[in-house]
C-alpha positions in Angstrom: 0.0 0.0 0.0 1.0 3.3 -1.1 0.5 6.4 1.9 1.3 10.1 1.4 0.2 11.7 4.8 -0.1 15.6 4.4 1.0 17.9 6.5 3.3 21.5 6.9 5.8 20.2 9.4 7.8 16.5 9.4 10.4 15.2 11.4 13.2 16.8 12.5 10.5 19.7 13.5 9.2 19.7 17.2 5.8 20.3 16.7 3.3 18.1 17.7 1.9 17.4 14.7 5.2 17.0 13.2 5.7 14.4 15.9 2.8 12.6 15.2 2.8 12.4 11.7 6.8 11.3 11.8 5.4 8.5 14.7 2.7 6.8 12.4 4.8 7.3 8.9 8.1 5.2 10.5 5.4 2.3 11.8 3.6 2.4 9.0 6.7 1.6 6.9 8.0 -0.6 9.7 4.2 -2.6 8.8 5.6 -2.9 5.4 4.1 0.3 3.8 5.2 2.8 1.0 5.3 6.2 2.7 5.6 9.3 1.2 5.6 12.6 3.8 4.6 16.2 1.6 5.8 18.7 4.1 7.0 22.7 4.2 10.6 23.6 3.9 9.9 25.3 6.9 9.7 24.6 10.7 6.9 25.5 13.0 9.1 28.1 15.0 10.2 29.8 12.0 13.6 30.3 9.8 15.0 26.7 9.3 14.9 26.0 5.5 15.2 22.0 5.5 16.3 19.9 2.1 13.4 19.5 -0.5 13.8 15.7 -0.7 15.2 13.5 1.9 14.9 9.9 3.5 14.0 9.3 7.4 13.8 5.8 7.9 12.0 4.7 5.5 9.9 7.4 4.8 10.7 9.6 1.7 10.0 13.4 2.8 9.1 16.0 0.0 9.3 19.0 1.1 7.4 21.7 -1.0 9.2 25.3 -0.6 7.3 28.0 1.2 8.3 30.7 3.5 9.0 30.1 7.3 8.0 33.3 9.3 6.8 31.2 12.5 4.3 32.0 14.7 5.6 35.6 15.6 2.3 37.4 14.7 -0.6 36.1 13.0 0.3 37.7 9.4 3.4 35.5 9.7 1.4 32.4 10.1 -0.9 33.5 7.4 2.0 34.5 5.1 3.1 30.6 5.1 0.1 29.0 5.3 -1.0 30.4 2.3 2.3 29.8 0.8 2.2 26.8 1.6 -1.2 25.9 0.1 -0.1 26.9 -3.6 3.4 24.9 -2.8 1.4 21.9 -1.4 -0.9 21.9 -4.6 1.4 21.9 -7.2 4.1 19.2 -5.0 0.9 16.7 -5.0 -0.1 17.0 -8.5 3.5 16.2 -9.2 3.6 13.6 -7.4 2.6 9.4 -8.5 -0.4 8.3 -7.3 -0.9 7.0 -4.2 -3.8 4.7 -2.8 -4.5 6.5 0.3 -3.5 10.5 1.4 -3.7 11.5 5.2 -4.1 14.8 5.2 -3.7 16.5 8.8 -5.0 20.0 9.8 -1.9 22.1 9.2 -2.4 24.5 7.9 -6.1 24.5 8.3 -8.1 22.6 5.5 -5.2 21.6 3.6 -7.2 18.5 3.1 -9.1 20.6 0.6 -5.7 20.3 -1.2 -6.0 16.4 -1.3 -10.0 16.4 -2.0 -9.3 18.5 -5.0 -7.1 16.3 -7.1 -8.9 12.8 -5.3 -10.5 12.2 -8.6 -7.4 12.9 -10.6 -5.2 10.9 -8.6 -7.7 7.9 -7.7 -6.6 8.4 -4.0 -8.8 7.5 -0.8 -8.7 10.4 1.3 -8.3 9.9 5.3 -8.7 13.3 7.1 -6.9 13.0 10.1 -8.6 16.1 12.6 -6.3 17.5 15.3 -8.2 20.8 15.4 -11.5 22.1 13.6 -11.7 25.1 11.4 -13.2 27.6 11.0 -14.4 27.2 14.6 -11.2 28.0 16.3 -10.8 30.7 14.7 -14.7 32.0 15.4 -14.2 30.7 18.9 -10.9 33.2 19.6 -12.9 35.9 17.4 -10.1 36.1 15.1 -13.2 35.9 12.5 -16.8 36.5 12.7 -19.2 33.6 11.8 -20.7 35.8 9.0 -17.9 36.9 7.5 -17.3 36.1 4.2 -13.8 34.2 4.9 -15.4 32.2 7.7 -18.8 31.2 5.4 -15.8 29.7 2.7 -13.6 28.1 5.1 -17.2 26.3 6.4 -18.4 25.1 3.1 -14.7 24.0 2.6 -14.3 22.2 5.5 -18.2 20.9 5.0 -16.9 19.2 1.6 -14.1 17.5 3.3 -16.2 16.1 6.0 -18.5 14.9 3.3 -16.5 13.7 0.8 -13.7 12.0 3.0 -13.7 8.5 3.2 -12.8 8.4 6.6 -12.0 10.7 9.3 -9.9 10.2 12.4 -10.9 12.6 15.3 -9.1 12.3 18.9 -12.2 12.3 20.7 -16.1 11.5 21.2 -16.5 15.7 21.3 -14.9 16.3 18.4 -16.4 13.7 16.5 -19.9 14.8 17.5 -18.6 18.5 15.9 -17.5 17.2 12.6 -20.6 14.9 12.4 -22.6 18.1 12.9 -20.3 19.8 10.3 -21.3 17.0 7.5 -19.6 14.3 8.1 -21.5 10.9 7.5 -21.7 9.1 11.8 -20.2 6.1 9.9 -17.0 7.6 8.2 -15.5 8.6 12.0 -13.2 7.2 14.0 -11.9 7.7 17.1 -7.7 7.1 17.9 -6.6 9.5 20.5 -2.8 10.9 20.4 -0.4 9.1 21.8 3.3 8.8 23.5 5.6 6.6 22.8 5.8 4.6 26.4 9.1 2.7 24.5 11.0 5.4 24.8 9.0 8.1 26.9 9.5 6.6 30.6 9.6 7.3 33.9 12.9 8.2 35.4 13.7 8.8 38.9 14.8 12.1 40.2 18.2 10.6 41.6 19.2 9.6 38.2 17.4 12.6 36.2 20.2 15.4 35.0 17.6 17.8 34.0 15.6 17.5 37.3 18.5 19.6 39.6 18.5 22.2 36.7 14.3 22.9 36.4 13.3 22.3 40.3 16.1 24.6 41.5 15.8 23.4 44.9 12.0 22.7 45.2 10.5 19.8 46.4 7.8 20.0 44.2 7.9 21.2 40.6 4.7 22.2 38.6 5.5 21.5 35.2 3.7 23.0 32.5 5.3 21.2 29.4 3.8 22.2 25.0 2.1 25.1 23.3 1.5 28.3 25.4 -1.4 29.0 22.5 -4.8 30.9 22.5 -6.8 28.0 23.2 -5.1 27.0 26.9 -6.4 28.1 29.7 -3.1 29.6 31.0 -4.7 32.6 33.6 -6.0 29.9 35.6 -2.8 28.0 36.1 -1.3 31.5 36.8 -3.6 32.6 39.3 -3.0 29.5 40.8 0.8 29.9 41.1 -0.3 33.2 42.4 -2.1 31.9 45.2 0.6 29.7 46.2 3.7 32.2 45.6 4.1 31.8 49.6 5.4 28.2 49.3 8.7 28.2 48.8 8.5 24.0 48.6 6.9 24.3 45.5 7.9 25.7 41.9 6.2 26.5 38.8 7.8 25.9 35.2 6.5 26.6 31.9 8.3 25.0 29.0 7.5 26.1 25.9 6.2 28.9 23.4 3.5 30.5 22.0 1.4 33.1 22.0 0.6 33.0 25.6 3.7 33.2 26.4 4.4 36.7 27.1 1.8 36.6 30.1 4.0 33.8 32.0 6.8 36.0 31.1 4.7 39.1 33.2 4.1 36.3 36.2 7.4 35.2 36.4 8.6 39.1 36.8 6.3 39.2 39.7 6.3 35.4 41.3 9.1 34.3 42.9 7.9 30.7 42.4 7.2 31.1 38.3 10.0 30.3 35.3 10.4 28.9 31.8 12.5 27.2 30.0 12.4 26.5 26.4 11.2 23.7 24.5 13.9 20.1 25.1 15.0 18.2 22.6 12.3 15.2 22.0 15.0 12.9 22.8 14.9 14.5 26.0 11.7 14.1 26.2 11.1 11.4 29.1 13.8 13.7 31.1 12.1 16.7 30.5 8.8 15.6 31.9 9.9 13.5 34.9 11.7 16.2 36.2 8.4 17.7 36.8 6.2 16.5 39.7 2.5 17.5 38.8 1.8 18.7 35.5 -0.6 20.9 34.3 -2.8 21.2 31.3 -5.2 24.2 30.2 -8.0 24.3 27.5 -10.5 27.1 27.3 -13.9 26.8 27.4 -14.7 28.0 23.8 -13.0 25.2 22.0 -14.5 22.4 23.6 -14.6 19.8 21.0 -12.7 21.9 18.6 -9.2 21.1 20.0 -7.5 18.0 22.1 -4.3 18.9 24.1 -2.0 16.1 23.2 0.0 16.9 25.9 -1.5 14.2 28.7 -0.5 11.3 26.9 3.5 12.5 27.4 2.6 13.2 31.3 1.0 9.7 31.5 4.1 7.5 29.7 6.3 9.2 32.5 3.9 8.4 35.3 3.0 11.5 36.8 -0.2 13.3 37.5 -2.2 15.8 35.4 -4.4 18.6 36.7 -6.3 19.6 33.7 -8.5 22.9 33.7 -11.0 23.0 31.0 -14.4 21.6 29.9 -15.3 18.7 31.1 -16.7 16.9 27.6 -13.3 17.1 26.4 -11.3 13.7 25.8 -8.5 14.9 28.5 -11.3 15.3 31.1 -13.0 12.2 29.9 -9.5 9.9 29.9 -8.3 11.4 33.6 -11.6 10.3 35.3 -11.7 7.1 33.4 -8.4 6.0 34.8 -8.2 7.5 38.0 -4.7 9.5 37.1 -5.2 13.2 37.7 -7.7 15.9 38.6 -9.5 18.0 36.8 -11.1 21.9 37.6 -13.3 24.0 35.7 -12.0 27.0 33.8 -11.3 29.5 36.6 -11.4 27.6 39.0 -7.4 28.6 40.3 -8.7 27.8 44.2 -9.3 24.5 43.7 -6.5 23.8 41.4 -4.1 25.2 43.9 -5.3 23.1 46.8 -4.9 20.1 44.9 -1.7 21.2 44.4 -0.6 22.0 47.7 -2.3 18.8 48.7 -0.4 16.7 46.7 2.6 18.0 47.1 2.0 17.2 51.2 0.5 13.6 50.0 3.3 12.0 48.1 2.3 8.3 48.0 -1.4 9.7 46.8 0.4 11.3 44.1 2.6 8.3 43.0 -0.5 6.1 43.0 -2.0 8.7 40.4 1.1 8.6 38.0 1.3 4.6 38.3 -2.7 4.2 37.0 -1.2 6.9 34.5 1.7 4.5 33.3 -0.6 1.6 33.4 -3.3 3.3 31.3 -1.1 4.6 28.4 0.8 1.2 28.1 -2.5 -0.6 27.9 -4.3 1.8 25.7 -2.7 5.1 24.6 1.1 4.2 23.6 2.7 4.5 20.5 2.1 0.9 18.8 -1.1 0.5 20.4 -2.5 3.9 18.6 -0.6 3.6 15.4 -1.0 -0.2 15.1 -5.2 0.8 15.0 -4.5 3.4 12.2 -2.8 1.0 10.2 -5.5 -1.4 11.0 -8.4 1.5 9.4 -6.3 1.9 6.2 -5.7 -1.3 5.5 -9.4 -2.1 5.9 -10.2 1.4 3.7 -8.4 0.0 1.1 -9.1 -3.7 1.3 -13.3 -2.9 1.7 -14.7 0.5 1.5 -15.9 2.2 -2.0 -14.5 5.7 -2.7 -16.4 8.1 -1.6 -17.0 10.4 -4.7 
């Protein structure tokens, strides 16, 4: 079987998509599959310009050359999105058929891309959903539901979720959206995000370098750990730093970027008990996270359905705790309280999220029994082979049973 998966940002790029993608492309060729990656020149943080054509084991990566601004200001990431829309289009009419394309969601509704030449290239589309436009965008009030952009990007995206042949969602709320949005009930499927519990593990303080470095003497560190974007609740984990700036046992650390991140910047001027540190290495991944003690996760109300922090399957591989604040119908709520391996608050709620805190960090054995149901739920259900091994599974099925869809 012949796979191009779709998307503006590939391995080596840090991006969670890019991480994703790169995770599913190497099993699938591992499975025995033909993969084919159509990426950006580009990297999600801006500046790198990577080699047009290159091999990553196994997977042959064209990259289709577009401009790399980053996420500085939103006319930077419009400037390459769009650039990378007209460099995507003409890279995949160029290139052979294939029999299935996974397009992802970045840039937004580059699955259009795919759906437009499907009847040319006799492909089976696979719309893999990591975030729903133009909701987000409504959501944030970067556009206004009437507006003419927003009433094109809807009928777009309502002609992908029609037309797909399947589409992959990472959770029951965001499933129910893009059924509402026109997809057929029987075209969706469910496979969350995952980590890679292989490699992403638990380490012990006593043997972790990076823990000394990032706790800085605390007993406790509150680790933060991905995107510092729009759609995280991130006042609410600052308040709740706030109200706990007067113990000195426990620290705060945000590593990352984004466009958030200039408020943590603010709190960290004023708290004694609030840093950051940039964004590790992925091979420092399991490091990275269990340096930190509790970790924290933030989604805003608005996007409830429309957006899955990835982020808790990386906290559960290394067996610690998450305290998520957000909705409760998303699949990060649903997953904590379904395992038993965190707690979760509503959006605003920074009183209750810092007594758990200080609570845990008092009630060490309760918070190693949460991180071991962690560890025990992502190696049953939410690690690398487990996740990938189902996708592979869906195509393979596509391909071997299901009509295109026209």
């Amino acid at each position: 079987m012949k796979v191009l998966l779709l998307n503006q940002f590939f391995h080596p790029d840090l991006s969670a998509t890019s991480q994703i993608a790169t995770d599913l492309a190497e099993d699938l060729v591992t499975a025995g599959m033909n993969v084919t990656a159509l990426a950006g020149r580009g990297s999600y943080l801006g500046g790198q310009q990577l080699a047009q054509r290159s091999v990553h084991r196994g997977v042959e990566i064209v990259r289709a050359s577009a401009t790399s601004f980053g996420k500085r200001t939103l006319f930077h990431r419009a400037a390459d999105y769009a650039s990378f829309y007209l460099a995507a289009t003409a890279a995949l009419a160029r290139l052979p058929r294939h029999d299935v394309v996974v397009a992802m969601t970045t840039p937004p509704l580059i699955a259009a891309t795919a759906l437009a030449l499907k009847g040319v290239k006799r492909a089976r589309l696979v719309y893999w959903v990591q975030d729903l436009y133009p909701d987000v965008a409504v959501a944030f009030g970067a556009l206004k539901p009437r507006a003419l952009v927003a009433r094109l990007m809807a009928a777009t995206s309502h002609a992908v979720m029609a037309r797909a042949d399947r589409i992959v969602v990472l959770g029951e709320a965001m499933g129910a959206r893009c059924i509402a949005g026109g997809a057929r009930p029987t075209a969706v499927s469910v496979i969350p995000n995952w980590s890679d519990g292989d490699s992403v593990r638990p380490i012990e303080h006593s043997g972790n370098r990076l823990r000394s470095e990032l706790a800085r003497g605390a007993r406790t560190l509150v680790m933060y750990s991905g995107n510092i974007g729009q759609a995280h609740d991130i006042v609410t984990l600052l308040d709740a730093a706030r109200r706990l700036h007067g113990r000195s046992d426990i620290a705060f650390i945000f590593v990352g970027e984004g466009v958030q991140r200039a408020l943590v910047e603010a709190a960290a001027r004023e708290l004694p008990n609030v840093r950051l540190a940039p964004y590790q290495p992925r091979e420092q991944l399991a490091e990275s996270l269990s340096a930190g003690d509790l970790h924290l996760i933030g989604l805003s109300q608005e996007v409830e359905g429309l957006i899955e922090p990835s982020k808790l399957y990386g906290i559960m591989a290394v067996g610690r705790p998450a305290l998520y604040v957000g909705p409760k119908g998303s699949e990060v709520a649903r997953t904590i309280l379904r395992h038993d391996c965190g707690r979760i608050f509503a959006n605003g709620d920074s009183e209750g999220l810092a007594l758990a805190i200080g609570a845990l960090a008092d009630a060490p054995e309760e918070r190693l029994a949460l991180g071991r149901r962690a560890r025990a739920a992502l190696t049953q259900h939410y690690t690398r082979s487990v996740a990938t091994g189902t996708f592979r599974q869906l195509l393979e099925t596509l391909c071997a049973d299901s009509p295109r869809v026209a």
